[in-house]
C-alpha positions in Angstrom: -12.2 -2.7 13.6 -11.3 0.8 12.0 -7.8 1.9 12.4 -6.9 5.8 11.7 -4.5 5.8 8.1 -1.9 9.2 8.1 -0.2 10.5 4.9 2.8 12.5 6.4 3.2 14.1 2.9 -0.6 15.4 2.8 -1.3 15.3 6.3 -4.5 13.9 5.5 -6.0 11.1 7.5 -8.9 9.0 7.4 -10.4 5.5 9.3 -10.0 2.6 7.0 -11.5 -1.2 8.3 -9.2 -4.2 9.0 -11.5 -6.0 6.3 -10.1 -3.5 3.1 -6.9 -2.1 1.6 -5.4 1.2 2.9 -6.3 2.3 -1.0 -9.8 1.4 -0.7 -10.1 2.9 2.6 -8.8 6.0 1.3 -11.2 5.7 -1.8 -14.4 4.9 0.0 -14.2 7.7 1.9 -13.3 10.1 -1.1 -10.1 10.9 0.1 -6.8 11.5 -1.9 -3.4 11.6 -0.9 -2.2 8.0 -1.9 -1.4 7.6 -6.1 -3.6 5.1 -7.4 -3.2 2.8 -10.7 -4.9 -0.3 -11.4 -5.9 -1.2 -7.6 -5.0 -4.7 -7.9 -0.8 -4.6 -6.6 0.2 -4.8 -10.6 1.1 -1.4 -11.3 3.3 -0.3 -8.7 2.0 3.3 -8.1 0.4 3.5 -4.4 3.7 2.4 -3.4 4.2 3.7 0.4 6.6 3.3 3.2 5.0 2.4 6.1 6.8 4.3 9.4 5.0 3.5 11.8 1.7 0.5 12.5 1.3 -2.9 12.1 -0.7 -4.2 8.7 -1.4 -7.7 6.8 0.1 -7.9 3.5 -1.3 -9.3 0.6 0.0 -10.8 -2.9 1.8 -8.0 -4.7 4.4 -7.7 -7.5 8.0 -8.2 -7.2 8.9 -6.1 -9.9 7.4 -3.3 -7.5 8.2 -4.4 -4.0 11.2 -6.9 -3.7 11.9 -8.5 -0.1 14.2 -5.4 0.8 11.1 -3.6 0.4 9.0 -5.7 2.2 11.4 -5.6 5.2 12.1 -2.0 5.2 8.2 -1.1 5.0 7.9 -0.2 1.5 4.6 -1.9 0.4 1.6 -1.4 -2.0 -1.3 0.5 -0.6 -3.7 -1.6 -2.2 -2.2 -5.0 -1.0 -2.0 -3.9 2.9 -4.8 -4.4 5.3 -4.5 -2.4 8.3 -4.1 -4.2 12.0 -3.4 -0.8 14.0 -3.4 3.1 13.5 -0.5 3.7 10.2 1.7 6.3 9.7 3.3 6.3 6.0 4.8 8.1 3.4 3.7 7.7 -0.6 6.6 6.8 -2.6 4.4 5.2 -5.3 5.1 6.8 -9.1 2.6 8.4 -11.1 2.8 6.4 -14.1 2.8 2.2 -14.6 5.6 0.4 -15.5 5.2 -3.3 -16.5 8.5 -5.2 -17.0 8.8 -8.2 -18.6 9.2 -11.3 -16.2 6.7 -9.4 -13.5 5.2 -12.2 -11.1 2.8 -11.8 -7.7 4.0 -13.7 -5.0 2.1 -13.6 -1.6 4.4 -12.8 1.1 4.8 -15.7 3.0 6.3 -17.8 -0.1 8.7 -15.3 -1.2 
């Protein structure tokens, strides 16, 4: 099932699939208005805030998303697979940091 993705800082919007990331969603499509790094939840720069929607999460790094950002919304768009229509905001850098001690935990075991 496709769910419809909004930027609120673009006001772009496209359909993105349950089965795929809000990044590659947004990617497949050839859309822009989310930051994208290394597409694999290491880097830290599609970091968004989702307002409103429902989503699955996926492994991603604690040096990028610790669980006060996991409960306030605040997510990587490449680790999030959509379960409803998504309203969010890009808060993601433009540039990678990698800090030393940097681990992926999936959600449910943090």
């Amino acid at each position: 099932m496709k769910h419809l993705i909004e930027i609120v800082d673009t006001d772009e919007s496209f359909l993105c699939d349950e089965a795929q990331s809000v990044l590659d969603g947004m990617f497949r499509l050839g859309r822009r208005g989310i930051p994208s790094g290394c597409r694999g939840g290491a880097c830290g720069v599609c970091k968004v805030e989702v307002l409103d929607g429902e989503y699955q999460p996926l492994a991603m790094s604690r040096c990028h998303v610790n669980e006060d950002d996991l409960s306030e919304g605040r997510v990587l768009a490449c680790r999030i697979n959509p379960q409803s229509p998504i309203t969010l905001r890009v808060i993601g850098k433009m540039k990678a940091s990698f800090g030393r001690g940097c681990k992926t935990t999936p959600p449910e075991l943090s």
